[in-house]
C-alpha positions, -999 to +999 in steps of 0.1 A: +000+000+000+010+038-009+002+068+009+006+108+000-003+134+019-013+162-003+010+198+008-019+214+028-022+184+047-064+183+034-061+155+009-044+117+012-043+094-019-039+055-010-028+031-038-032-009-031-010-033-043+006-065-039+029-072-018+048-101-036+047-105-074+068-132-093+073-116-130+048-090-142+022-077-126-016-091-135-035-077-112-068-061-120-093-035-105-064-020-084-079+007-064-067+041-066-086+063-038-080+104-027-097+116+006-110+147+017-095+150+053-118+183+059-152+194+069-184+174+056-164+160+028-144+137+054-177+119+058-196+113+021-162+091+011-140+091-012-130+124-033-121+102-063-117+063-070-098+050-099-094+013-107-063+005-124-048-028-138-019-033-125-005-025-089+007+011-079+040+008-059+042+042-053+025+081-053+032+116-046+016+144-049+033+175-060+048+201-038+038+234-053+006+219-069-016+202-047-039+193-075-011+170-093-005+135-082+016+112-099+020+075-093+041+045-111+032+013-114+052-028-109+060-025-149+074+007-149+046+028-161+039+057-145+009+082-146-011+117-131-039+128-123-047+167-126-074+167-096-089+204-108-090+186-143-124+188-161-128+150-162-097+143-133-089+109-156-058+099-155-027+113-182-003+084-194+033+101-191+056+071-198+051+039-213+082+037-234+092+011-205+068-016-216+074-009-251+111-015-252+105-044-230+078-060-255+103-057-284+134-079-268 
C-alpha cells in the first residue's frame, strides 16, 4: 500500500498493491482512492476512486501543486492525475518502459 499526503495536509491518496509478485504484474481493478480530510467531505467518502490494472508501488503528490498527483506502477509505467481537471482521468506520461521491453 502507498500513501501521500497532499501539501496542505487536506487531501491523502492511497494506492493498493501486492505485496509479492513473481514476474509482471496481473492484477486487475487495483484501487486508486483520494480523501478529503476536511469538513463534511471527510464523511460522504472518497473524493475520487480509480481502478487501475496493474498495482501502484508508489505516489506523490506535487509540492507546489496540490492538484497533481503522480504514481508509477510494478512495470514501470507511470501516470497523473490533474485533480482540478475537467474529467480528473488519469494522463499516461511514460510507457516507453513496456514498449522497449515487449520488443526484446
Amino acid at each position: 500500500m502507498c500513501v501521500s499526503w497532499s501539501p496542505s495536509g487536506t487531501q491523502v491518496a492511497v494506492a493498493h498493491g501486492a505485496p509479492k509478485h513473481e514476474g509482471f504484474c496481473r492484477h486487475y481493478s487495483v484501487p486508486l482512492t483520494i480523501w478529503a480530510l476536511t469538513g463534511s467531505l471527510l464523511r460522504k467518502g472518497p473524493l475520487l476512486e480509480i481502478l487501475f490494472d496493474g498495482c501502484i508501488t508508489c505516489l506523490q503528490f506535487h509540492p507546489k501543486y496540490k492538484n497533481f498527483l503522480a504514481f508509477g506502477f510494478f512495470n514501470g509505467d507511470v501516470g497523473m492525475i490533474d485533480m482540478d481537471g475537467r474529467d480528473k482521468l488519469p494522463a499516461e506520461l511514460d510507457r516507453g518502459f513496456m514498449n522497449a521491453a515487449d520488443k526484446g
